[in-house]
PDB file of N, CA, C and O in Angstrom, chain B, residues numbered from 101:
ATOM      1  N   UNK B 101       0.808  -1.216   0.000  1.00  0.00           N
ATOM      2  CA  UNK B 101       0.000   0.000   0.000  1.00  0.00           C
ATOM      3  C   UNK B 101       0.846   1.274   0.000  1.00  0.00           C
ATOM      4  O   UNK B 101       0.596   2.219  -0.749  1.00  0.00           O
ATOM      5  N   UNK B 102       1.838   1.260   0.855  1.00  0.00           N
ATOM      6  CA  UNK B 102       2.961   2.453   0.298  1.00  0.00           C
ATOM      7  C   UNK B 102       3.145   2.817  -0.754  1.00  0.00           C
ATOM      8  O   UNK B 102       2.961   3.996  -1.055  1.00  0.00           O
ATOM      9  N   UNK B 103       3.550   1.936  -1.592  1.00  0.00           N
ATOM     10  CA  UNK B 103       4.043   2.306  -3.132  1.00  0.00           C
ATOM     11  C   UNK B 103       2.597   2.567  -4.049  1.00  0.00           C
ATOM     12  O   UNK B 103       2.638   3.112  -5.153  1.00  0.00           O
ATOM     13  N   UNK B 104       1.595   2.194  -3.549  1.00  0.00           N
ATOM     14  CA  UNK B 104       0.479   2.758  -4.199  1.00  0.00           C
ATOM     15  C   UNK B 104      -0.417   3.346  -3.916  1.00  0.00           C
ATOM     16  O   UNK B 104      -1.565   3.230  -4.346  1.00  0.00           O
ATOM     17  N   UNK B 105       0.256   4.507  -2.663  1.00  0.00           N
ATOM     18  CA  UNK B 105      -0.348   5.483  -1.908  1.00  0.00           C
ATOM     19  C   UNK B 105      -0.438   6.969  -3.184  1.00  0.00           C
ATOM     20  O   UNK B 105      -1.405   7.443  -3.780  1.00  0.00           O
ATOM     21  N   UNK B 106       1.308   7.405  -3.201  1.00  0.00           N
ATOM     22  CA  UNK B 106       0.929   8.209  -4.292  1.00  0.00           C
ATOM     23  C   UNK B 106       0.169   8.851  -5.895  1.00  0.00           C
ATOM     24  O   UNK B 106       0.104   9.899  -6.538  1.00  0.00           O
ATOM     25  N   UNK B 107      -0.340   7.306  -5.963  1.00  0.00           N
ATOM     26  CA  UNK B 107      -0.917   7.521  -7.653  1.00  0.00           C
ATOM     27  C   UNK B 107      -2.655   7.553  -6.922  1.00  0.00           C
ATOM     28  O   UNK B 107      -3.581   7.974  -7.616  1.00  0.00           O
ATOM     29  N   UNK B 108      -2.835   7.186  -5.849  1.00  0.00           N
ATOM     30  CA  UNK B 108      -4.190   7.014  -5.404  1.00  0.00           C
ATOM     31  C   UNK B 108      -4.562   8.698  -4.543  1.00  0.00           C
ATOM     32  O   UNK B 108      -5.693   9.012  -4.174  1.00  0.00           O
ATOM     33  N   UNK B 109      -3.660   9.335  -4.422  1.00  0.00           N
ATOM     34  CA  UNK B 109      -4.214  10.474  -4.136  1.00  0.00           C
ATOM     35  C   UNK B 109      -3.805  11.262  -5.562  1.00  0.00           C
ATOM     36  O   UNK B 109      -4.456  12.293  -5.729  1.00  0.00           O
ATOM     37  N   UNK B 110      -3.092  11.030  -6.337  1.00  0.00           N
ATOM     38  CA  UNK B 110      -3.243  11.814  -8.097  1.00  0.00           C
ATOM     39  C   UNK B 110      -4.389  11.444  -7.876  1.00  0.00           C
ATOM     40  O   UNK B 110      -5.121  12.229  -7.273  1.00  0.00           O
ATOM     41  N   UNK B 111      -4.810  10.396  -8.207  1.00  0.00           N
ATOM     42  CA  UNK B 111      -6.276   9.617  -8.645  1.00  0.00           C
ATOM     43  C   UNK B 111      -7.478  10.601  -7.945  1.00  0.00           C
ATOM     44  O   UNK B 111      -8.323  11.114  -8.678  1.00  0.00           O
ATOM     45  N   UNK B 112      -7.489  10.761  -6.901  1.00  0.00           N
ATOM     46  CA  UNK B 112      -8.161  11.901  -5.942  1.00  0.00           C
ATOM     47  C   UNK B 112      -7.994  13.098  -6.524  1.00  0.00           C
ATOM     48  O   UNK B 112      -8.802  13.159  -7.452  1.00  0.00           O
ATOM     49  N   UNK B 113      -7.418  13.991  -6.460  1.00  0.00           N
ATOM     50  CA  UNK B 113      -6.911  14.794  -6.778  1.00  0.00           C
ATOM     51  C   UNK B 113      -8.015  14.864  -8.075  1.00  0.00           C
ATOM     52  O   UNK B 113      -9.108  15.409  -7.923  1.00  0.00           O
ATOM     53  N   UNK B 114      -7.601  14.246  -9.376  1.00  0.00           N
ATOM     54  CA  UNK B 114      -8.053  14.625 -10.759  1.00  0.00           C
ATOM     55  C   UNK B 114      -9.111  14.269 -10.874  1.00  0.00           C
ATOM     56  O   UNK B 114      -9.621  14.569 -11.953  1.00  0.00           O
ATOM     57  N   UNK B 115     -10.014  13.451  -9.860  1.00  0.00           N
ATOM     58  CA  UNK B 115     -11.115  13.343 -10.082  1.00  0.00           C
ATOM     59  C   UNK B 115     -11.959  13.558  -9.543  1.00  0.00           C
ATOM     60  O   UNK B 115     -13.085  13.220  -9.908  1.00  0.00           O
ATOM     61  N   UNK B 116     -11.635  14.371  -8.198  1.00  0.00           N
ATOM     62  CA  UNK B 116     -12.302  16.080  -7.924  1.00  0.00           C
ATOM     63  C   UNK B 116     -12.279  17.537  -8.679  1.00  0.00           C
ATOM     64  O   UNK B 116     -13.046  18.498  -8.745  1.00  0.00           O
ATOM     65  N   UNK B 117     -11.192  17.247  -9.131  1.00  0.00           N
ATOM     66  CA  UNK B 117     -10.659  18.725 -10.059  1.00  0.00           C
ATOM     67  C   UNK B 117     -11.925  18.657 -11.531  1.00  0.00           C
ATOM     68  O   UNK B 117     -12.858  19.403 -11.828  1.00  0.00           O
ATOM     69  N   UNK B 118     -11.406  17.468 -12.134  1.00  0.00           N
ATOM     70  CA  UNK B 118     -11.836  16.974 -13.545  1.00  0.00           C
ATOM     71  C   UNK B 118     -13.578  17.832 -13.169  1.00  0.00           C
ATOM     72  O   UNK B 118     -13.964  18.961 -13.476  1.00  0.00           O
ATOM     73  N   UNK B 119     -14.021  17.133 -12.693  1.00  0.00           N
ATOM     74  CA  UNK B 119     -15.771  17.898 -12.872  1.00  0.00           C
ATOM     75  C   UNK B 119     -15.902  19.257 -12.370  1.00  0.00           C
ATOM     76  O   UNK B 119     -16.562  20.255 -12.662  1.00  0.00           O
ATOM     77  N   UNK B 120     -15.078  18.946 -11.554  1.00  0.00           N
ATOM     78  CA  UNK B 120     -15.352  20.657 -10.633  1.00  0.00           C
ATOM     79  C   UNK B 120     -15.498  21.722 -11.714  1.00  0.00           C
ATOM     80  O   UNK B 120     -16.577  22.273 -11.930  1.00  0.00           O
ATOM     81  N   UNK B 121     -14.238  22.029 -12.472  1.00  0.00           N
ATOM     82  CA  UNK B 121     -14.185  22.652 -13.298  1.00  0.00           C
ATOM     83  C   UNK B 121     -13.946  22.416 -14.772  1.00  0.00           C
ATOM     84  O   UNK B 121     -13.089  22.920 -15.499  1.00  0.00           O
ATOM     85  N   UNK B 122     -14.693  21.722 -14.993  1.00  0.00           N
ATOM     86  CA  UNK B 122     -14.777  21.026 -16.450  1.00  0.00           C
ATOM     87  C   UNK B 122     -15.401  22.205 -16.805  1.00  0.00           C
ATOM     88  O   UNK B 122     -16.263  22.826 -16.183  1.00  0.00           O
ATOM     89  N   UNK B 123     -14.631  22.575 -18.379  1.00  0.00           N
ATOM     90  CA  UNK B 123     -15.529  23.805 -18.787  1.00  0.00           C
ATOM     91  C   UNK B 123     -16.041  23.482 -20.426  1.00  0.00           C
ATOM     92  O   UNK B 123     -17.040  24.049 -20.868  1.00  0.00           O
ATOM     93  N   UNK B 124     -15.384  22.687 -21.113  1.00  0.00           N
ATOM     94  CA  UNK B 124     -15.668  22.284 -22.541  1.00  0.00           C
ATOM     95  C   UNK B 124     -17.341  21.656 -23.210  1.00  0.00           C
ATOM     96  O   UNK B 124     -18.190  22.053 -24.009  1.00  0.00           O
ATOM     97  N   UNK B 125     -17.130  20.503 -22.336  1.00  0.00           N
ATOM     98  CA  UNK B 125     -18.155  19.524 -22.331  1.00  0.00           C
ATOM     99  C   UNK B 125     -19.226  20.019 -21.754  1.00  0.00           C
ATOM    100  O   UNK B 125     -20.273  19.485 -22.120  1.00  0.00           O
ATOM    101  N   UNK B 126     -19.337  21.013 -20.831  1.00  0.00           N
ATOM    102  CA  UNK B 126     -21.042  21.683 -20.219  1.00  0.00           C
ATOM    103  C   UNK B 126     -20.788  22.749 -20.780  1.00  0.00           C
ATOM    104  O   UNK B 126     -21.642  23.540 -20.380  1.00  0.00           O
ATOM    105  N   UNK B 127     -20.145  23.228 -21.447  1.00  0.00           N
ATOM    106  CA  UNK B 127     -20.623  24.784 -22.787  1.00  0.00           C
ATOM    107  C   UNK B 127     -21.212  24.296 -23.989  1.00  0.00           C
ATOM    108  O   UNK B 127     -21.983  24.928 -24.710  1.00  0.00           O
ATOM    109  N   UNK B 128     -20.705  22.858 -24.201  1.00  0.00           N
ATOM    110  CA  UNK B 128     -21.795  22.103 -25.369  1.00  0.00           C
ATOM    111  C   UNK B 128     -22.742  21.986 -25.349  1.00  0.00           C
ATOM    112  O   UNK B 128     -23.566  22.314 -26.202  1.00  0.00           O
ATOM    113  N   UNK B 129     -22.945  21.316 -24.039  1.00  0.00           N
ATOM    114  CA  UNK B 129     -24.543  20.112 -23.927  1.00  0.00           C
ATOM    115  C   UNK B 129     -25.387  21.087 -23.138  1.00  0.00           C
ATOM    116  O   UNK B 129     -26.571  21.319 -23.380  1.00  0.00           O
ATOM    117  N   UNK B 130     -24.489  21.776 -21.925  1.00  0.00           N
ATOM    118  CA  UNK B 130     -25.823  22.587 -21.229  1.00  0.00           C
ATOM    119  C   UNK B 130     -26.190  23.842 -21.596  1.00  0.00           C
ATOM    120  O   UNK B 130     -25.515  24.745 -22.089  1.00  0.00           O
ATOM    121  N   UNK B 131     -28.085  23.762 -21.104  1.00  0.00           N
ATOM    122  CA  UNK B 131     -28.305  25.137 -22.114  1.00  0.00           C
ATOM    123  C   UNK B 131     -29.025  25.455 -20.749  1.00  0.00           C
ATOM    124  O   UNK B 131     -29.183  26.675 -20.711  1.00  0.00           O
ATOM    125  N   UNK B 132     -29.488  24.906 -19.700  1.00  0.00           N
ATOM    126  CA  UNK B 132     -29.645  25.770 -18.521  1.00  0.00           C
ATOM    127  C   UNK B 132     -28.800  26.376 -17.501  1.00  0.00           C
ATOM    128  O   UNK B 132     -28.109  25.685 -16.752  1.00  0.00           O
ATOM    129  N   UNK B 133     -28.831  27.450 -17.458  1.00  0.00           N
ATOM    130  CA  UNK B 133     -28.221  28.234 -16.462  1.00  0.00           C
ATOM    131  C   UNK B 133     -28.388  27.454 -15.398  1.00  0.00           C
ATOM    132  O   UNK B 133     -27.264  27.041 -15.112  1.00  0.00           O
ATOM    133  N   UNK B 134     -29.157  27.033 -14.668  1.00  0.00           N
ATOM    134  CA  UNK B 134     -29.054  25.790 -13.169  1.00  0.00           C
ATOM    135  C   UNK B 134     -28.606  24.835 -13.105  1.00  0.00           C
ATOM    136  O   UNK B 134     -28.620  23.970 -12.230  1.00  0.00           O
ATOM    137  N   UNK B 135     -28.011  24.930 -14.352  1.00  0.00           N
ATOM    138  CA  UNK B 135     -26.857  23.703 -14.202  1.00  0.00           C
ATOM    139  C   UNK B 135     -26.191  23.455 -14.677  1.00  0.00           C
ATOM    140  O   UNK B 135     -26.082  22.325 -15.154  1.00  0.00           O
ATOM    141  N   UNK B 136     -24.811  25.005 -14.903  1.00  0.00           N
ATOM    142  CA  UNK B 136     -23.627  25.117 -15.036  1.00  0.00           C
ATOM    143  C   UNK B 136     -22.765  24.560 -14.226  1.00  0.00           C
ATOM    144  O   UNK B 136     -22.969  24.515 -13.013  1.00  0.00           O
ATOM    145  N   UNK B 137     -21.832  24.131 -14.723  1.00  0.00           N
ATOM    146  CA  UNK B 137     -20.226  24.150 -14.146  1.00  0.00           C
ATOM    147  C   UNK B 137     -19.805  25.547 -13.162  1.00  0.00           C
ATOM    148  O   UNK B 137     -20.140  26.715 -13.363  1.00  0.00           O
ATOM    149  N   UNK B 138     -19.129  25.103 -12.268  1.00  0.00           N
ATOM    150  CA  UNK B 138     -18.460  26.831 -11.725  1.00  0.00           C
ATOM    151  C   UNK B 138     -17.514  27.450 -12.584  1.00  0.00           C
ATOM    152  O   UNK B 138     -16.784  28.395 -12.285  1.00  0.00           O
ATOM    153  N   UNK B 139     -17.579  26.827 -13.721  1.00  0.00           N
ATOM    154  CA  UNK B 139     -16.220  27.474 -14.588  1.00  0.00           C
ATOM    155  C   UNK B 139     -17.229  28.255 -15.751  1.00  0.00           C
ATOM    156  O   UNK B 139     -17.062  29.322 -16.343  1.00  0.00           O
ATOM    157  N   UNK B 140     -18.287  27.306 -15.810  1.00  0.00           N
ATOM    158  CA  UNK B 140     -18.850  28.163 -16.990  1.00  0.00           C
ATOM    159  C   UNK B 140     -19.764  29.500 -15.836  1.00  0.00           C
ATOM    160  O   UNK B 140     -19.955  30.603 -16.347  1.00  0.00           O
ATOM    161  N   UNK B 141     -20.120  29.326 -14.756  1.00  0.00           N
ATOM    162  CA  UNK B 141     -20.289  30.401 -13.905  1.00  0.00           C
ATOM    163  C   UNK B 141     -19.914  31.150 -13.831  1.00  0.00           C
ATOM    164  O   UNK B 141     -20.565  32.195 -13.821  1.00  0.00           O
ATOM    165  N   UNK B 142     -18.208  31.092 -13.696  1.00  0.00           N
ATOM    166  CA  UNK B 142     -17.373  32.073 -13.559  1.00  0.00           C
ATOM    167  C   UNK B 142     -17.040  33.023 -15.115  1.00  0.00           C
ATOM    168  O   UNK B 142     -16.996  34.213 -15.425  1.00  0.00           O
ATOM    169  N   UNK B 143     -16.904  32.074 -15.611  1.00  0.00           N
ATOM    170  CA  UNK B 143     -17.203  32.765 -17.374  1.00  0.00           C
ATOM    171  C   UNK B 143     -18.222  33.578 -17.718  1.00  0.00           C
ATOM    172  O   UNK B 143     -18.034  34.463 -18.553  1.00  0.00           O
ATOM    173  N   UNK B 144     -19.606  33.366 -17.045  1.00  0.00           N
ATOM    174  CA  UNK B 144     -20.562  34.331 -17.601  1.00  0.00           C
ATOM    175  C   UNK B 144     -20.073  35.752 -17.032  1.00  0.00           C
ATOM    176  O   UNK B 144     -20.508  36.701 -17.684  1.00  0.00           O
ATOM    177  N   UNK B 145     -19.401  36.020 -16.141  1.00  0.00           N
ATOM    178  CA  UNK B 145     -19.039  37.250 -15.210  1.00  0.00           C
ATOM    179  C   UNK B 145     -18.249  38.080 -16.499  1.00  0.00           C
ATOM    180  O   UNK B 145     -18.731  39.184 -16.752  1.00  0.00           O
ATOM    181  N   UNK B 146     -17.424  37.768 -17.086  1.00  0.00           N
ATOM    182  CA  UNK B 146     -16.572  38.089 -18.250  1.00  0.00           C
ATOM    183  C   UNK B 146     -17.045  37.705 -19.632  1.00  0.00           C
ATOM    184  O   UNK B 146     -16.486  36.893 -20.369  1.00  0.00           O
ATOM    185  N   UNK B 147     -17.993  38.294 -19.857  1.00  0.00           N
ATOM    186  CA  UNK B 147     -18.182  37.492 -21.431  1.00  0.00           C
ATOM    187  C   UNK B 147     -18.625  39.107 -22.350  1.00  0.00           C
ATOM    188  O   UNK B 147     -18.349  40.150 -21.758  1.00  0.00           O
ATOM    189  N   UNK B 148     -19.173  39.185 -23.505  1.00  0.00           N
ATOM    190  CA  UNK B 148     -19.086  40.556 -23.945  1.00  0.00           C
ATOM    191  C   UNK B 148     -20.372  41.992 -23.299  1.00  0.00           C
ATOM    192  O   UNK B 148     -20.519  43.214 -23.335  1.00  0.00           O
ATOM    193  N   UNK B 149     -21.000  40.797 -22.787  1.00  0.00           N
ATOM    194  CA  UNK B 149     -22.357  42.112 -22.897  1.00  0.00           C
ATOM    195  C   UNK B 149     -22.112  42.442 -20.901  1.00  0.00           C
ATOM    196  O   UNK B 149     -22.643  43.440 -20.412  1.00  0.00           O
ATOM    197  N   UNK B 150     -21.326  41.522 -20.058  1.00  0.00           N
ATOM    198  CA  UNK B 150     -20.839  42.113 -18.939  1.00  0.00           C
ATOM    199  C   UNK B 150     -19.085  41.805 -18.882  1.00  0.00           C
ATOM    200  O   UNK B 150     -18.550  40.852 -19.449  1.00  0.00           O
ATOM    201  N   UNK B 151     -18.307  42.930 -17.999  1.00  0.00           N
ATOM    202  CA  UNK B 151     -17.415  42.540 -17.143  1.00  0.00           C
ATOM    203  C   UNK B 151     -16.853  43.070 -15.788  1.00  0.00           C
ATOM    204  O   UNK B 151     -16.062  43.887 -15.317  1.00  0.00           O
ATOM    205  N   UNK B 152     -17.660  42.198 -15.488  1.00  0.00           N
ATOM    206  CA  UNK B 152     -17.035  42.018 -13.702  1.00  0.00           C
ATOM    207  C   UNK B 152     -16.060  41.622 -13.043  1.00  0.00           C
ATOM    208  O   UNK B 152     -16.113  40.758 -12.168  1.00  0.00           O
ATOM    209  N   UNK B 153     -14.884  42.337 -13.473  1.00  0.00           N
ATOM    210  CA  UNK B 153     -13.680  41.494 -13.084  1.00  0.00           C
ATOM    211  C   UNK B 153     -13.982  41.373 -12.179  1.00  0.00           C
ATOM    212  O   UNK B 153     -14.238  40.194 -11.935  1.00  0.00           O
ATOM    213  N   UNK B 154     -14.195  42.324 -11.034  1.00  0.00           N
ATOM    214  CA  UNK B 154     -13.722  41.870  -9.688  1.00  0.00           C
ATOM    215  C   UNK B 154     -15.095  40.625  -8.850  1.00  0.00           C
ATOM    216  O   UNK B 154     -14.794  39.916  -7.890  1.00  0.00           O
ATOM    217  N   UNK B 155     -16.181  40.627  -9.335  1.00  0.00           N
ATOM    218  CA  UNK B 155     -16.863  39.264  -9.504  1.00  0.00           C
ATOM    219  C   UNK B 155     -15.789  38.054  -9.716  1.00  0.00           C
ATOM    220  O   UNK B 155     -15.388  37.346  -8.793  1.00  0.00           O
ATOM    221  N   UNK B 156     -15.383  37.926 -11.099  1.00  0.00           N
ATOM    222  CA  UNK B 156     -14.966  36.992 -11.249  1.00  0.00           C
ATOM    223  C   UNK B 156     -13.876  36.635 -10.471  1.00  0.00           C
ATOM    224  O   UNK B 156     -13.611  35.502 -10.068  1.00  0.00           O
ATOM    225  N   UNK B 157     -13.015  38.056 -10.208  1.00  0.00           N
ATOM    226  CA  UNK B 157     -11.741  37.392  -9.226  1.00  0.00           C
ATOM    227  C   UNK B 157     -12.380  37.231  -7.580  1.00  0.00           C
ATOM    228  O   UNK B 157     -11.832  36.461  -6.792  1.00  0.00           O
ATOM    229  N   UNK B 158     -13.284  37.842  -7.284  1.00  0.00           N
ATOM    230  CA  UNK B 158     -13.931  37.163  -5.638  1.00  0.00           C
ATOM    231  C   UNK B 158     -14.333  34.966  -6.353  1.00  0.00           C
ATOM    232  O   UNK B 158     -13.701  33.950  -6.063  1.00  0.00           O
ATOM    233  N   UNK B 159     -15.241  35.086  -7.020  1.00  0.00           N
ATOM    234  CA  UNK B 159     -15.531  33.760  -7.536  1.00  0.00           C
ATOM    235  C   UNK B 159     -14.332  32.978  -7.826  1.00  0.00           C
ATOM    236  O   UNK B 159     -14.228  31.867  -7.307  1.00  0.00           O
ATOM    237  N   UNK B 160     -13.214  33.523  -8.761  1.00  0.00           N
ATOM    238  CA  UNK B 160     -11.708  32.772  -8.644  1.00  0.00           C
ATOM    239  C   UNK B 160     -11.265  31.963  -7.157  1.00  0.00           C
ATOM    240  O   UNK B 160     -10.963  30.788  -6.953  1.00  0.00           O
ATOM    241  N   UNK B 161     -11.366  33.088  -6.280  1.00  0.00           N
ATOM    242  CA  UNK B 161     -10.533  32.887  -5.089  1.00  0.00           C
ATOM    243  C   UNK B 161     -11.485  32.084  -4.334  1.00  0.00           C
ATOM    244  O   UNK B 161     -10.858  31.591  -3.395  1.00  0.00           O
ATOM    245  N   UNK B 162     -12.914  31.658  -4.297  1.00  0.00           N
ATOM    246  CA  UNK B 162     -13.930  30.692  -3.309  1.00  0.00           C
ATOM    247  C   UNK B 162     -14.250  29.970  -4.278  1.00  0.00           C
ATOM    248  O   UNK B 162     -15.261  29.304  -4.054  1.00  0.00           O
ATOM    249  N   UNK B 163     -13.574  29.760  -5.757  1.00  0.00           N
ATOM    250  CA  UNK B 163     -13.530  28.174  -6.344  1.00  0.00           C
ATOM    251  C   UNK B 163     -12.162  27.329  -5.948  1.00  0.00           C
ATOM    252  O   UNK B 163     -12.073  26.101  -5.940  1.00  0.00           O
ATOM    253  N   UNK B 164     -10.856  28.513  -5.541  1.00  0.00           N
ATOM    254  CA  UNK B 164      -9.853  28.252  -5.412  1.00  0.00           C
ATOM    255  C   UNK B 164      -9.509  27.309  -4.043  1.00  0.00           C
ATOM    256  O   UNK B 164      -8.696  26.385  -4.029  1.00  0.00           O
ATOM    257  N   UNK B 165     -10.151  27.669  -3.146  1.00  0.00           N
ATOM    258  CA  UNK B 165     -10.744  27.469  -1.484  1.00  0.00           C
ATOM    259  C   UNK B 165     -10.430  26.230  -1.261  1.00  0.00           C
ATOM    260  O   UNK B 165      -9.450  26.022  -0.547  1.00  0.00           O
ATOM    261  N   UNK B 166     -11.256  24.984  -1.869  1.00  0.00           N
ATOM    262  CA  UNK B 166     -11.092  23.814  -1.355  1.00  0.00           C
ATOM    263  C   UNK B 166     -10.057  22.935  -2.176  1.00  0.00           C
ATOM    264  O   UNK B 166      -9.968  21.752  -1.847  1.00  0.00           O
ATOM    265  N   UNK B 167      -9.198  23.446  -3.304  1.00  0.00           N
ATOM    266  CA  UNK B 167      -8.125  22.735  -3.280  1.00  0.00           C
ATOM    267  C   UNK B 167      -7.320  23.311  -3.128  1.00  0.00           C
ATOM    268  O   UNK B 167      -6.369  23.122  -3.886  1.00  0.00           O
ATOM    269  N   UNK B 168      -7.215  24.231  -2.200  1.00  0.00           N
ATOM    270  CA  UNK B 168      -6.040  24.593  -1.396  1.00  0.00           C
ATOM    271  C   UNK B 168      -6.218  23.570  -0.201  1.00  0.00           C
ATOM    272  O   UNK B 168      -5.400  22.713   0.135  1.00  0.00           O
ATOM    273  N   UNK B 169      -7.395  23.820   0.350  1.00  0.00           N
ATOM    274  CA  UNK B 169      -7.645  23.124   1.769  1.00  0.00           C
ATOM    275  C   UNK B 169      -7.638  21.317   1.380  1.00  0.00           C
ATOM    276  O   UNK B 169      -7.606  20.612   2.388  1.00  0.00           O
ATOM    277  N   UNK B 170      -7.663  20.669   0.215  1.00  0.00           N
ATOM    278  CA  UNK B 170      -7.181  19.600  -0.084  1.00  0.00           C
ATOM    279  C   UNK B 170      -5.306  19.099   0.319  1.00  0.00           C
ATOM    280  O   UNK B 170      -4.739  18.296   1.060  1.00  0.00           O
ATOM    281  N   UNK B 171      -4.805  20.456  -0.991  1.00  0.00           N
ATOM    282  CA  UNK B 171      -3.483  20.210  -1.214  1.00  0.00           C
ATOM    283  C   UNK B 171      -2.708  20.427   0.285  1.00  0.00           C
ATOM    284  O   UNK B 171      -1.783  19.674   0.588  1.00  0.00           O
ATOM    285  N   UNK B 172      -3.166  21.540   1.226  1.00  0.00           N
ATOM    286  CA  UNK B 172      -2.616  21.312   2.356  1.00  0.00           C
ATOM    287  C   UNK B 172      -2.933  19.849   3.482  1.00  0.00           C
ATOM    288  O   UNK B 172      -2.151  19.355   4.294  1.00  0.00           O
ATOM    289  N   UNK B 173      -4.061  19.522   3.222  1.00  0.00           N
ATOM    290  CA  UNK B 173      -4.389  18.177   3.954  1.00  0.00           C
ATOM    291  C   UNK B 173      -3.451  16.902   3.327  1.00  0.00           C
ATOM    292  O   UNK B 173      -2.708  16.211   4.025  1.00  0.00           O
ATOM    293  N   UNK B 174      -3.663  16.722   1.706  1.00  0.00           N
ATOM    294  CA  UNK B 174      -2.953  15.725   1.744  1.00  0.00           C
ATOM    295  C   UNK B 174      -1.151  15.914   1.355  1.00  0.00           C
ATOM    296  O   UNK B 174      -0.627  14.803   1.275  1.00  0.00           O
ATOM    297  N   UNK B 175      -0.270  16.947   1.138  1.00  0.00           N
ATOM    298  CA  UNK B 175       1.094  17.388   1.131  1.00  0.00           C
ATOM    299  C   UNK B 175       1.661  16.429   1.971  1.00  0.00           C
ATOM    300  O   UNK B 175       2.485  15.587   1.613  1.00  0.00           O
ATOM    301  N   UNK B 176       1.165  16.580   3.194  1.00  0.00           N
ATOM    302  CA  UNK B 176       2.394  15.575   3.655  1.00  0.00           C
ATOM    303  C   UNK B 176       2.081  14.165   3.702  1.00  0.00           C
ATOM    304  O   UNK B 176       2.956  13.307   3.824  1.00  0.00           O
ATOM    305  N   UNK B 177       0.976  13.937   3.617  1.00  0.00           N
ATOM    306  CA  UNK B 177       1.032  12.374   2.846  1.00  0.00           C
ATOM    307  C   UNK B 177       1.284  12.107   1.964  1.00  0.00           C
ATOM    308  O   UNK B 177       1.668  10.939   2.040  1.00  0.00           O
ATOM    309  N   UNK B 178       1.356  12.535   0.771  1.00  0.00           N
ATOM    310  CA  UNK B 178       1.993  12.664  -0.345  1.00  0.00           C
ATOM    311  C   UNK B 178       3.601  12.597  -0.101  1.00  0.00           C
ATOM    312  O   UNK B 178       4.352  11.632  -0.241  1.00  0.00           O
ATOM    313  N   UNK B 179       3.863  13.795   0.268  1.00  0.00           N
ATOM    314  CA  UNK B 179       5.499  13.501   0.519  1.00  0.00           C
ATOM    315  C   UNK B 179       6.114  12.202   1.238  1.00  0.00           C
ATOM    316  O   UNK B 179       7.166  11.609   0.998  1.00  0.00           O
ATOM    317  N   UNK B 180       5.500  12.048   1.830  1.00  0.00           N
ATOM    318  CA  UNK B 180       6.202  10.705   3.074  1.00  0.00           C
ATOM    319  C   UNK B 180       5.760   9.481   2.357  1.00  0.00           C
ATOM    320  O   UNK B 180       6.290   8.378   2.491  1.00  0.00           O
ATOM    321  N   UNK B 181       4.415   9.842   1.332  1.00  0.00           N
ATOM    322  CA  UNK B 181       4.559   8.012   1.026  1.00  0.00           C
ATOM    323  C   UNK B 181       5.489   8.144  -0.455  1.00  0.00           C
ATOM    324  O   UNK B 181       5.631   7.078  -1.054  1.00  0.00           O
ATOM    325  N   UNK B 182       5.943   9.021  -0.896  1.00  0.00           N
ATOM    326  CA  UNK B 182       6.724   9.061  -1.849  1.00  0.00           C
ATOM    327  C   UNK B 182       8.415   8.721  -1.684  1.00  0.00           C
ATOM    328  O   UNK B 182       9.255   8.083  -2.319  1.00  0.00           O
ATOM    329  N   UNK B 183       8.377   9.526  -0.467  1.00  0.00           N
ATOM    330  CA  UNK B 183       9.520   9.255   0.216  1.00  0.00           C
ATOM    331  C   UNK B 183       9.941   7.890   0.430  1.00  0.00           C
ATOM    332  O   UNK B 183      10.886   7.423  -0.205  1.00  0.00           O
ATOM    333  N   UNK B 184       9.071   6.987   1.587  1.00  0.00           N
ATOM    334  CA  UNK B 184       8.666   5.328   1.697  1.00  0.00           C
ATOM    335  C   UNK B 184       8.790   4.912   0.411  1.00  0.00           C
ATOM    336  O   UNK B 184       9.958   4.555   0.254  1.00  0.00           O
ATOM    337  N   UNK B 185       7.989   4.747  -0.856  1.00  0.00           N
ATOM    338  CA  UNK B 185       8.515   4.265  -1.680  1.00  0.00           C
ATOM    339  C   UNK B 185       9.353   4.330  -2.612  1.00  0.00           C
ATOM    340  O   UNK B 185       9.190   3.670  -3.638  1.00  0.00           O
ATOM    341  N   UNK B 186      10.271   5.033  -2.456  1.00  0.00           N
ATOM    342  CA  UNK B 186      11.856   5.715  -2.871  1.00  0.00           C
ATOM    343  C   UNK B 186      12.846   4.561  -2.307  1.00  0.00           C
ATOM    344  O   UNK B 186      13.759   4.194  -3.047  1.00  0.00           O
ATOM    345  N   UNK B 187      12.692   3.939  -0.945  1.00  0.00           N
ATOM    346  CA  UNK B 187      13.502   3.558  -0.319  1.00  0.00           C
ATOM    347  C   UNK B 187      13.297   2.331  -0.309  1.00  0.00           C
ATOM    348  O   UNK B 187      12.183   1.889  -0.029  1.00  0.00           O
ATOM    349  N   UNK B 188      14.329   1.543  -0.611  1.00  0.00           N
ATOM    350  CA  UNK B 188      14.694  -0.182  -1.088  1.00  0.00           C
ATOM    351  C   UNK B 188      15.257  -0.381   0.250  1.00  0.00           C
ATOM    352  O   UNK B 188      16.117   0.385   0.686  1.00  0.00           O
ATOM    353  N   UNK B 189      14.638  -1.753   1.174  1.00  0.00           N
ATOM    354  CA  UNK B 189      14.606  -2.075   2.364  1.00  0.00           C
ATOM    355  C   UNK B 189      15.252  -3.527   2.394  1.00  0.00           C
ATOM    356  O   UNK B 189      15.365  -4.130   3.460  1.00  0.00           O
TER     357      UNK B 189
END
């Protein structure tokens, strides 16, 4: 389980990120506003007929929020099981 600690929090990692802010695939298919992406959310703030930067940069920084509060939770597990499986025993 050491040595296949680090690819299982990538694995975490990209497949919280991946939907969170998927922006391609729900600018295609979705046509209701109630059920955007936060990326295509954050996009309507900046588009031609408004711009709200400073909308969009408050919305930047409280989409930004919980993978910070991820990357600081899992950092040092990450490091130490990388570390552990570095080392031939």
């Amino acid at each position: 389980m050491p040595i296949a600690r680090p690819i299982l929090i990538f694995l975490a990692i990209t497949s919280f990120a991946a939907p969170w802010m998927d922006f391609i695939f729900p600018k295609l298919v979705l046509r209701s506003a109630h059920k955007q992406t936060l990326a295509l959310g954050l996009f309507s703030f900046v588009t031609d007929k408004k711009n709200e930067f400073t909308n969009f940069a408050a919305g930047s920084l409280l989409v930004a929020i919980p993978f910070i509060i991820f990357f600081v939770a899992s950092q040092n597990l990450l490091v130490t099981s990388l570390g552990a499986s570095a080392v031939k025993e």
